[in-house]
LUMVOLO-87004 format. One record per residue: residue number from 0; residue in three letters; chain; x, y, z of N, C-alpha, C, O in turn. Coordinates in pm, whole numbers. Layout:
REM residues N
NUM;Ala;A;X;Y;Z;X;Y;Z;X;Y;Z;X;Y;Z
...
***
This chain:
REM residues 132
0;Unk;A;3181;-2955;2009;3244;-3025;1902;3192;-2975;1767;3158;-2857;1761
1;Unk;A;3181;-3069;1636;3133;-3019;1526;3012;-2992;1511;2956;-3070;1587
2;Unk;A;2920;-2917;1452;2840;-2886;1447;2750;-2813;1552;2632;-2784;1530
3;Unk;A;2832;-2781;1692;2735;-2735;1772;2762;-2620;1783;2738;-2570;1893
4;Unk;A;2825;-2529;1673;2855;-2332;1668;2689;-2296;1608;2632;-2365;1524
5;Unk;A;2654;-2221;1648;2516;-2159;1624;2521;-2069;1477;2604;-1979;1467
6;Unk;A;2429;-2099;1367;2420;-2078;1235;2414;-1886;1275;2335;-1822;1345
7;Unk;A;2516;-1851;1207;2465;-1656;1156;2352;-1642;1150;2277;-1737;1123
8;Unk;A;2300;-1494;1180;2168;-1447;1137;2193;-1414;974;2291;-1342;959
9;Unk;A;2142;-1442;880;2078;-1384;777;2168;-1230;778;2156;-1142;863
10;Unk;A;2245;-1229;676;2271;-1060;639;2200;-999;604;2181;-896;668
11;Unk;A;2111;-1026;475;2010;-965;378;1930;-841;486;1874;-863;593
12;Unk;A;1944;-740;431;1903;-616;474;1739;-546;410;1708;-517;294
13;Unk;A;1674;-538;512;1595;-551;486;1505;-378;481;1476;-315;582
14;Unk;A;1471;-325;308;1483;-223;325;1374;-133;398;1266;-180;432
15;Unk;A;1416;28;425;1321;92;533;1314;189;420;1387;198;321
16;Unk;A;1182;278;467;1087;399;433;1218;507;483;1319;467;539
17;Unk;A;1185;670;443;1227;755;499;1222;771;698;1306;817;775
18;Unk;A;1100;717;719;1081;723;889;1128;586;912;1074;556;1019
19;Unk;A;1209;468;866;1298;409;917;1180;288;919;1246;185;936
20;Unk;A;1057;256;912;993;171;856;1005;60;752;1001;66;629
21;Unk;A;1023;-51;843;1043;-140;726;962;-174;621;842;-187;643
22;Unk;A;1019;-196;478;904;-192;355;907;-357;315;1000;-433;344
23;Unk;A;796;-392;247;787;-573;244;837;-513;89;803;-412;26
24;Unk;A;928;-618;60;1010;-610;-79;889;-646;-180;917;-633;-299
25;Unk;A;747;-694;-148;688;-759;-254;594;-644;-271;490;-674;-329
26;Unk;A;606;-521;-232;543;-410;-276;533;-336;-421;630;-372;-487
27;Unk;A;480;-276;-468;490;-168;-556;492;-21;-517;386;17;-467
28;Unk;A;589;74;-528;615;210;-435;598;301;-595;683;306;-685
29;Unk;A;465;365;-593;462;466;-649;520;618;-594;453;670;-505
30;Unk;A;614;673;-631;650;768;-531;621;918;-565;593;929;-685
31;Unk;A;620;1047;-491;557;1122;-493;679;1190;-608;802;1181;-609
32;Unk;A;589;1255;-695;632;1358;-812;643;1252;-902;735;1272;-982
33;Unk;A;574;1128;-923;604;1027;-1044;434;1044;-1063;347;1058;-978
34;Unk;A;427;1036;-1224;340;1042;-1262;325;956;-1393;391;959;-1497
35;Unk;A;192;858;-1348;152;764;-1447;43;744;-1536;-58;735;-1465
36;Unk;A;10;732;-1665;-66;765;-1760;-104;611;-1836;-29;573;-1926
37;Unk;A;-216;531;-1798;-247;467;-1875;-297;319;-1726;-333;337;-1610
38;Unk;A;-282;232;-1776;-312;155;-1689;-204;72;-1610;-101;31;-1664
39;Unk;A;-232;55;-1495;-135;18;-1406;-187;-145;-1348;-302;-149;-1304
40;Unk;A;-117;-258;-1347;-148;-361;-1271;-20;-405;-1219;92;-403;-1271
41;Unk;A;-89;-472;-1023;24;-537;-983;-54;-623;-917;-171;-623;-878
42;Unk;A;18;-681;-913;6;-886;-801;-33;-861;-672;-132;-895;-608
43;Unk;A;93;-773;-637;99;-709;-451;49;-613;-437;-20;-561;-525
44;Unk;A;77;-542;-274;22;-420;-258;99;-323;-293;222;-323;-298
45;Unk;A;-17;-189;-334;65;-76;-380;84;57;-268;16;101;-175
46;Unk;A;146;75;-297;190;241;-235;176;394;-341;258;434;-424
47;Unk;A;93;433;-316;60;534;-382;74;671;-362;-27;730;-326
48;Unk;A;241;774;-386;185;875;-325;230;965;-443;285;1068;-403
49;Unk;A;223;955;-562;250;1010;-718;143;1003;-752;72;958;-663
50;Unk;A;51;1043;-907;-47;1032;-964;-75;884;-1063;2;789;-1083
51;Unk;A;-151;896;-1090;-225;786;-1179;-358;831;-1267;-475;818;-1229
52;Unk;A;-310;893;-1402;-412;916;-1431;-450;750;-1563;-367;710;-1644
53;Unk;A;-575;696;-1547;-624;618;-1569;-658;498;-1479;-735;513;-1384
54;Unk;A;-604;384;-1504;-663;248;-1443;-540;198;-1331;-423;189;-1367
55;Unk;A;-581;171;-1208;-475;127;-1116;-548;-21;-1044;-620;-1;-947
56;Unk;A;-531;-162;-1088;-544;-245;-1024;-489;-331;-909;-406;-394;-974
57;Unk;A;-481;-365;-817;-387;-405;-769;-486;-586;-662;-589;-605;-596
58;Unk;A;-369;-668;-709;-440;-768;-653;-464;-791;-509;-537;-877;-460
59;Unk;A;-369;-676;-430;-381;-673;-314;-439;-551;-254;-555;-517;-279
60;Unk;A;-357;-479;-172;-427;-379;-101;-348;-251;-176;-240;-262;-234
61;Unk;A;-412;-149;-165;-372;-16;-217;-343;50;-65;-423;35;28
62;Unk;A;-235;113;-55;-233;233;63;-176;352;-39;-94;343;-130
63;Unk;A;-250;466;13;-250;607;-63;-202;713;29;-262;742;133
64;Unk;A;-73;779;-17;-58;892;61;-128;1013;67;-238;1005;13
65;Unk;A;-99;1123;115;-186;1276;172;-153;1288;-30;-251;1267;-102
66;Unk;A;-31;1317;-87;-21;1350;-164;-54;1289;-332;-43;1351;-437
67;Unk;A;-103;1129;-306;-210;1031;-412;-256;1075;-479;-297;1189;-459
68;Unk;A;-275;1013;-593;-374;1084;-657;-412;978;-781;-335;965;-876
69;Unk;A;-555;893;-768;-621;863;-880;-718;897;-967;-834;894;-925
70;Unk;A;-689;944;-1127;-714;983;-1184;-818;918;-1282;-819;950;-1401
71;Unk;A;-939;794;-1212;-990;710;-1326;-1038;568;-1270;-1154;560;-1231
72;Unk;A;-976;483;-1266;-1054;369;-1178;-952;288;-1098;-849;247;-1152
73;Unk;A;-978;265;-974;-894;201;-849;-980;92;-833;-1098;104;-800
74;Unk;A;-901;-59;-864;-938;-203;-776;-892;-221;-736;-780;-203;-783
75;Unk;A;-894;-273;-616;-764;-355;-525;-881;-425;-391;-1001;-402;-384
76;Unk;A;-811;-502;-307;-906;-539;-249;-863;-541;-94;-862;-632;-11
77;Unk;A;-829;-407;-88;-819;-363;72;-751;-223;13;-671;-207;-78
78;Unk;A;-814;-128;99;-773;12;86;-737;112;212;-792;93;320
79;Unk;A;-649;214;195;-662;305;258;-608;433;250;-493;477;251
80;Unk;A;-709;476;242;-695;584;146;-663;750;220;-719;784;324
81;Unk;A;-598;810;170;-539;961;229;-549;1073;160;-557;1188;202
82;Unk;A;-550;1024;27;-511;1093;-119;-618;1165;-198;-717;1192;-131
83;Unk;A;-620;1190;-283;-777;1198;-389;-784;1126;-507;-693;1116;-589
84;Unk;A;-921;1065;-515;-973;922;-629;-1078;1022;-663;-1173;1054;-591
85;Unk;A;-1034;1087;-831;-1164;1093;-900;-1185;1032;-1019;-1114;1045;-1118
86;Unk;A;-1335;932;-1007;-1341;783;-1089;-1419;720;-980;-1492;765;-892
87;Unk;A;-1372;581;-1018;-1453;498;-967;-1378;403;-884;-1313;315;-940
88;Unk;A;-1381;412;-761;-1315;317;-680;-1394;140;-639;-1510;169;-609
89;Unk;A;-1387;64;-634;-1390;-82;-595;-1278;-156;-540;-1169;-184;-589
90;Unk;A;-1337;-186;-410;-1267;-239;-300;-1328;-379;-249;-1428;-367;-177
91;Unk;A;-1284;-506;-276;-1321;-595;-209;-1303;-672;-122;-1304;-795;-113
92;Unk;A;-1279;-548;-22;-1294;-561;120;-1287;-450;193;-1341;-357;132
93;Unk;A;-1258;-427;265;-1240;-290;383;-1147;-189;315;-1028;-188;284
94;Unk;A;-1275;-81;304;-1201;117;237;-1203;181;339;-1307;199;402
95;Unk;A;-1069;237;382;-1047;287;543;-1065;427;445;-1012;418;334
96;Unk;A;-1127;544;474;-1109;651;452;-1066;775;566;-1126;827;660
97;Unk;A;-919;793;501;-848;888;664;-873;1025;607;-901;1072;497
98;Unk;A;-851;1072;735;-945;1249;737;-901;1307;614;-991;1359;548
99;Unk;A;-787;1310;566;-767;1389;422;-855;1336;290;-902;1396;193
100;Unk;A;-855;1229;321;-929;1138;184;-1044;1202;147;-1137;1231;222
101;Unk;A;-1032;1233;-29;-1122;1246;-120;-1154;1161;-211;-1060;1102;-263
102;Unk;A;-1302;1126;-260;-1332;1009;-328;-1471;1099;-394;-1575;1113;-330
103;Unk;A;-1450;1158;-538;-1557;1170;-625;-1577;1068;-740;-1503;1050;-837
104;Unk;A;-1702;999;-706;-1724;918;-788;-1758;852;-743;-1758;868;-621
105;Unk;A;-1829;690;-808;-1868;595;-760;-1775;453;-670;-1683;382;-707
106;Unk;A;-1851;459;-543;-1736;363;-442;-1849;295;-409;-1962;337;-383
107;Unk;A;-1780;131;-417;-1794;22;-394;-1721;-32;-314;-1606;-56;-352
108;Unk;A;-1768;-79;-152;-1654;-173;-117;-1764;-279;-49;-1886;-289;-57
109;Unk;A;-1664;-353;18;-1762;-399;118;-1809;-401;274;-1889;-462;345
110;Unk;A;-1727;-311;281;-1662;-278;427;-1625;-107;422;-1528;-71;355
111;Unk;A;-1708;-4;498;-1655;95;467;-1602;153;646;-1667;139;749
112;Unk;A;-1453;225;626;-1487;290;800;-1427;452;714;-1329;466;640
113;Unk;A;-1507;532;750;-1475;674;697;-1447;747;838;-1541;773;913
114;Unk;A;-1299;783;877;-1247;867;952;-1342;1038;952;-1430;1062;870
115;Unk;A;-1302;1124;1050;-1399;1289;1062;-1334;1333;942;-1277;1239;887
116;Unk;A;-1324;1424;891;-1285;1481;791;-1272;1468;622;-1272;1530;515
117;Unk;A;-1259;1319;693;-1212;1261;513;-1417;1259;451;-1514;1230;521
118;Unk;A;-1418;1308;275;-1491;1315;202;-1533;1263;119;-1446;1255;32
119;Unk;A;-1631;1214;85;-1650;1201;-93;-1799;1225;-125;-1899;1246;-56
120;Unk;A;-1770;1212;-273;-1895;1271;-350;-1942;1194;-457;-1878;1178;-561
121;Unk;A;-2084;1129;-427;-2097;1032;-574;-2210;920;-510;-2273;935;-406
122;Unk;A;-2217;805;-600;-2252;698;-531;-2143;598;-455;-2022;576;-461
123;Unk;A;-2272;542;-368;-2182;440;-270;-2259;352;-252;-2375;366;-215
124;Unk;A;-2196;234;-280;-2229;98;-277;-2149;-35;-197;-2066;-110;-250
125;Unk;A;-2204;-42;-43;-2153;-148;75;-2223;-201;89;-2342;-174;103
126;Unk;A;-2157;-318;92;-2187;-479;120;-2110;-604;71;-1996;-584;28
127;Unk;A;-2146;-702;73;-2103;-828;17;-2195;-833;-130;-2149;-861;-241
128;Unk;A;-2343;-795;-94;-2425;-790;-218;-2365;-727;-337;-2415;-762;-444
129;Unk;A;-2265;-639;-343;-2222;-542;-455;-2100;-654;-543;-2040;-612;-641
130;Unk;A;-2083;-764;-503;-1925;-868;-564;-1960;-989;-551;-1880;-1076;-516
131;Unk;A;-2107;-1018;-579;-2151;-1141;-636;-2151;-1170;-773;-2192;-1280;-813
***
């Protein structure tokens, strides 16, 4: 009778990456061959696979492609990194460093897991003690 036809799914399309990966709309997509000069802040997480030369904050997590590139100081507070950070990175929480990853300069997180390959050069500072 009335009311007992089963409600539609939702149309709203929900968009994908080049490999067909779905992307959370509340992202920021820096994309590769874009290049940014000065300081950068966002709410959500970022996607990084263009440059950044200066300040990149992000209230959430940063993910960095092979082709990334920070030019100056990275906050965010979950990372993972592919790209190259020269500056000063701070992470308050877990800096995944994957085999391509370069990091000259001073890194702070609190949580570090550094993949074979991936590098850096500078000071390093892990713990909880470093974001009191």
């Amino acid at each position: 009778m009335f009311g007992t036809k089963a409600k539609p799914q939702s149309d709203k399309i929900q968009p994908k990456n080049a490999n067909g990966i779905s992307l959370d709309t509340n992202s920021c997509v820096i994309a590769s061959g874009t290049v940014i000069e000065g300081k950068v802040y966002a709410s959500e997480d970022v996607r990084l696979d263009g440059i950044i030369v200066g300040d990149l904050i992000s209230e959430k997590r940063l993910v960095m492609g092979d082709k990334g590139r920070v030019d100056g100081t990275a906050i965010c507070n979950g990372s993972s990194i592919k790209g190259k950070i020269e500056g000063e990175l701070s992470v308050n929480g877990t800096l995944h460093l994957s085999e391509s990853a370069f990091v000259a300069g001073k890194i702070k997180a609190k949580k570090l897991v550094v993949d074979e390959g991936a590098s850096y050069s500078g000071e390093c500072l892990i713990g909880e003690q470093h974001f009191k």
